[in-house]
C-alpha positions as CSV (number, residue, x, y, z in Angstrom):
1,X,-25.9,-5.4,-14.9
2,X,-27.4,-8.4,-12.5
3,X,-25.8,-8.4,-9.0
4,X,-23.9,-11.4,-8.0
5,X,-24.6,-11.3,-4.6
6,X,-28.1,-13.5,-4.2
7,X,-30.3,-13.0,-1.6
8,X,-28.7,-15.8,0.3
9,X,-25.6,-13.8,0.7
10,X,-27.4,-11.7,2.8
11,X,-24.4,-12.6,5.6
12,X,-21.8,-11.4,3.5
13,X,-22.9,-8.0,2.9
14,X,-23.6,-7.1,7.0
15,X,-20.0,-8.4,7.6
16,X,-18.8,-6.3,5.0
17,X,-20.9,-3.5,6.9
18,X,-19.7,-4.4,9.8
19,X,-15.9,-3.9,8.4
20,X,-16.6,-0.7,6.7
21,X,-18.0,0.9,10.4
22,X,-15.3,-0.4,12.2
23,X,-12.4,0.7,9.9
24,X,-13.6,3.6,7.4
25,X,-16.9,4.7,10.2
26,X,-20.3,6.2,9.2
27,X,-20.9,7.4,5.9
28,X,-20.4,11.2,7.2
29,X,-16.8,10.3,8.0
30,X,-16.1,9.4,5.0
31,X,-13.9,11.4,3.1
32,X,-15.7,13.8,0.4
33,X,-15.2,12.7,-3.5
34,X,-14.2,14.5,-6.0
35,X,-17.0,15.6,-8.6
36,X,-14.8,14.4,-11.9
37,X,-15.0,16.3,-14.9
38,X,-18.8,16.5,-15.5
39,X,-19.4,17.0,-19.1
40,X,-15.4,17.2,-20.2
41,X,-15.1,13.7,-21.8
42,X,-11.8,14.7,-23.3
43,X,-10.5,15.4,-19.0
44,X,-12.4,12.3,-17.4
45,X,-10.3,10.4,-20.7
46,X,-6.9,11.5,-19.4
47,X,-7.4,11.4,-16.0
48,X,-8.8,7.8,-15.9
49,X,-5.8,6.7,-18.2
50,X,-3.1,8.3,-16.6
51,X,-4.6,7.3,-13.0
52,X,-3.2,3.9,-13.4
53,X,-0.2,3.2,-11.3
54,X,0.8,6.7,-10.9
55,X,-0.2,9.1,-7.6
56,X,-2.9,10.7,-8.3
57,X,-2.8,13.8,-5.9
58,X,0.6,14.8,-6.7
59,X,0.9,14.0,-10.7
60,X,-1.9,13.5,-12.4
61,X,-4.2,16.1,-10.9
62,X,-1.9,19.2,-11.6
63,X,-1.7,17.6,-15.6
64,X,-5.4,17.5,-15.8
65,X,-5.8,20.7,-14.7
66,X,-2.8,22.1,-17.0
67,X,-4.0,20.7,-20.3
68,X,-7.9,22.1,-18.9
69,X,-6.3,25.9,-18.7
70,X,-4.8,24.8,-22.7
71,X,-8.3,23.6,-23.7
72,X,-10.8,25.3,-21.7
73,X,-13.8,25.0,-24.1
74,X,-12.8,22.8,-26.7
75,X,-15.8,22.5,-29.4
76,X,-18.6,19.6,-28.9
77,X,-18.4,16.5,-29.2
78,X,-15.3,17.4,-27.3
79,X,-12.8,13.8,-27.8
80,X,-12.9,14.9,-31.2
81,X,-9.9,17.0,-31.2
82,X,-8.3,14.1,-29.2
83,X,-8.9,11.9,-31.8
84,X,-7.5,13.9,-34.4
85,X,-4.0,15.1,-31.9
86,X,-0.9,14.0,-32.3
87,X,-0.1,12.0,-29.1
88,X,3.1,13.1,-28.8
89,X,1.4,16.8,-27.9
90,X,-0.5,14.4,-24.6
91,X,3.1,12.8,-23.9
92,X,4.7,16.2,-23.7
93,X,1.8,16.9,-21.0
94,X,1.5,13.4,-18.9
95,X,4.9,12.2,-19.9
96,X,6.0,8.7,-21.2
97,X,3.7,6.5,-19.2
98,X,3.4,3.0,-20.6
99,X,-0.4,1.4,-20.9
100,X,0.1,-1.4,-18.1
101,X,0.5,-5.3,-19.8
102,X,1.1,-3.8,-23.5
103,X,4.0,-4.7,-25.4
104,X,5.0,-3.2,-28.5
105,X,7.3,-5.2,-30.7
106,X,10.8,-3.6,-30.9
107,X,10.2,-1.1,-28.1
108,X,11.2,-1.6,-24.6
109,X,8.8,0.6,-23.0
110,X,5.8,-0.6,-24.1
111,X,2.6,1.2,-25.6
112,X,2.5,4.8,-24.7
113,X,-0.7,6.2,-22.7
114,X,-0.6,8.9,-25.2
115,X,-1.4,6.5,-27.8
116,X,-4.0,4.8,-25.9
117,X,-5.9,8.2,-24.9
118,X,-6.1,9.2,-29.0
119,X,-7.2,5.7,-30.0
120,X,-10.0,5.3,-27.5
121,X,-11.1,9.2,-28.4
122,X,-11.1,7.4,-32.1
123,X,-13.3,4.6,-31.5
124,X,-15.9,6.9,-29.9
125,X,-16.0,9.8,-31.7
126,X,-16.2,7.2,-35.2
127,X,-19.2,8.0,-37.3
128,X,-20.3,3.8,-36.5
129,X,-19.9,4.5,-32.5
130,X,-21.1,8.6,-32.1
131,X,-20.4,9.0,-28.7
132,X,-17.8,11.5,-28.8
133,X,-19.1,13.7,-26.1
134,X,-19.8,13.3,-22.3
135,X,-23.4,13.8,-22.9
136,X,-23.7,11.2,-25.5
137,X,-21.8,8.6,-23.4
138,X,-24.0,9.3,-20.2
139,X,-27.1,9.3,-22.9
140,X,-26.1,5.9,-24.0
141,X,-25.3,4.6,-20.4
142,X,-28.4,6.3,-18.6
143,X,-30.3,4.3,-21.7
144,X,-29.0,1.1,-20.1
145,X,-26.2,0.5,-22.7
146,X,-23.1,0.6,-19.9
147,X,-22.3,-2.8,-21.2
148,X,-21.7,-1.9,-24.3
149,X,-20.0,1.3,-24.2
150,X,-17.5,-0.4,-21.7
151,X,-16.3,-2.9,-24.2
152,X,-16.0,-0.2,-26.7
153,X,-13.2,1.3,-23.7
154,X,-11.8,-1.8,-24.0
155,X,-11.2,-2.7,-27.2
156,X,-8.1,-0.3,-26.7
157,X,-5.3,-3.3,-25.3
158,X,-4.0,-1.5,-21.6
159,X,-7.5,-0.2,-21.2
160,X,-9.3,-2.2,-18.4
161,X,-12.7,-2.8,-16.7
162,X,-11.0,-0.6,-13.8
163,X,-10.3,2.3,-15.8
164,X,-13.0,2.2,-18.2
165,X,-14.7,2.1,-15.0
166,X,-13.6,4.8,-13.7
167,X,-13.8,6.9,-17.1
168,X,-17.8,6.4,-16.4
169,X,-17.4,7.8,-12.7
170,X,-15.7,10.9,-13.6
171,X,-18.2,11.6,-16.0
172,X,-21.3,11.0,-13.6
173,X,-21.9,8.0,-14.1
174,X,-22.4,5.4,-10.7
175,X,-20.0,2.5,-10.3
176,X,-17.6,0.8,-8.7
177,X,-13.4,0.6,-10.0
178,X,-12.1,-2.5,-8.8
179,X,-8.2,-1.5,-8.8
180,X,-5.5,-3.6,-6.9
181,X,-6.0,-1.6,-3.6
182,X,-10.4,-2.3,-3.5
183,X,-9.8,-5.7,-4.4
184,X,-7.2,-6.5,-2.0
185,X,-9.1,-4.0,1.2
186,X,-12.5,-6.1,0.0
187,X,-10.6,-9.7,-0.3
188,X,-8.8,-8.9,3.2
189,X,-12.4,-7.8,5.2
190,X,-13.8,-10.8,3.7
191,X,-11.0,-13.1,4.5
192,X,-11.4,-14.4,0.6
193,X,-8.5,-14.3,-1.2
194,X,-10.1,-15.8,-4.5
195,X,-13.1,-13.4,-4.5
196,X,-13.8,-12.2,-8.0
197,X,-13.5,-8.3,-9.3
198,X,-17.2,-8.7,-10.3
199,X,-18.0,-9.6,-7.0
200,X,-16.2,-7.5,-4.9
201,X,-17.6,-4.7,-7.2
202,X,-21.4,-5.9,-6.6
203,X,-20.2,-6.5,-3.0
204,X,-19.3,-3.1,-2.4
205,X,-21.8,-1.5,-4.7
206,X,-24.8,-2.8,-2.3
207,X,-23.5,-2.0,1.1
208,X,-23.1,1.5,0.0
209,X,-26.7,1.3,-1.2
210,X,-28.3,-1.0,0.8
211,X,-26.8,-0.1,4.1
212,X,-25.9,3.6,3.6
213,X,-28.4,4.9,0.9
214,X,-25.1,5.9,-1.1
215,X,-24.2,5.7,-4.4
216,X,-21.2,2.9,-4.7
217,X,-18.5,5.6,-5.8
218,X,-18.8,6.7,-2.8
219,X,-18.1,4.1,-0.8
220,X,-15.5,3.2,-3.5
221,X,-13.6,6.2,-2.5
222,X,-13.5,5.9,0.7
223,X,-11.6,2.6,0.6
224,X,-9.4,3.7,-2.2
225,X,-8.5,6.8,-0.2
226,X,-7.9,5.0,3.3
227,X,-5.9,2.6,1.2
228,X,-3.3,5.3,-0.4
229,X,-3.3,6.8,2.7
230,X,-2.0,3.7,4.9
231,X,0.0,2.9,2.4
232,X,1.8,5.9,2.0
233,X,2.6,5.8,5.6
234,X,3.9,2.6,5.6
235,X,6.5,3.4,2.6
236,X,7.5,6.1,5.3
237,X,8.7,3.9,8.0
């Protein structure tokens, strides 16, 4: 995908530097990333779903590891048996979590994550789409069709440019998630309180690269986990 950030811009991407030396420091400081779930499609599905509005650390780690010890080598292409599950065997896992701005008519808690993880797994693994596996996604992605595979993620309603995003990421793949706490860090350092996702997500994807010869996942984490961090001890006092 073209960056947004034109060469003019120049300006804006040393004063985002500037911001990420003074608050988060050199790139060695940074906090170390987790490697994802690197050829487990059905894992990097779950976690990026149930990731959304919930701590990750504390609640949906330990589920993603449980349901990895139930299905430690499920066949290939490995969403398959997602597709096929019964979502109510994923809820009994990750709990009731609700797929954020979906309403379903007659229920008050909306559209169950559960739901959402088997109907993405369905759209990928269908015989028109094929990409039911982690090495047919990054195939497909690495072959410069990340556009397209991302729309497929979101053709599921609850299922965002953020997490389909950050589905990508914990498969391999290089990006950047713009949740609520990058874009607010990135809008803050910039003193721009109408920058875009898509530029805030070049934005940060180039200073990691340009500045620090890292990959912008990195530099994504670092933010995201100085974030959750500060604000966790400001919900303490």
């Amino acid at each position: 995908m073209e960056l947004l950030i034109v060469a003019g811009d120049e300006n804006k991407i040393e004063h985002l530097y500037q911001k990420v030396c003074e608050i988060l420091g050199e790139d060695f400081k940074w906090p170390t990333r987790r490697e994802g779930w690197l050829n487990r499609a059905d894992l990097a599905l779950l976690d990026a779903i149930y990731s959304t509005r919930q701590r990750y650390e504390t609640t949906v780690l330990p589920k993603v590891e449980k349901w990895k010890e139930t299905y430690p080598f499920p066949s290939i292409p490995e969403l398959e048996y997602l597709a096929k599950m019964d979502e109510v065997e994923i809820r009994n896992v990750f709990g009731r979590n609700v797929l954020p701005g979906v309403r379903t008519p007659r229920l008050k808690s909306g559209k169950s994550k559960s739901l959402g993880v088997v109907e993405v797994a369905k759209i990928l693994c269908s015989p028109a789409v094929g990409l039911g596996s982690a090495q047919l996604i990054c195939d497909a992605v690495n072959q410069g069709g990340k556009d397209n595979v991302m729309n497929l993620l979101k053709k599921t309603k609850g299922i965002g440019p953020a997490t389909a995003e950050y589905f990508l990421i914990l498969l391999g793949i290089d990006g950047v998630k713009v949740d609520t706490l990058l874009r607010s860090w990135v809008s803050t350092q910039m003193d721009d309180a109408d920058i875009t996702d898509d530029a805030a997500k070049d934005l940060v994807a180039r200073v990691a690269r340009e500045k620090f010869g890292r990959e912008g996942r990195d530099l994504d984490y670092a933010i995201w986990r100085h974030e959750s961090l500060r604000r966790d001890r400001r919900k303490k006092f």
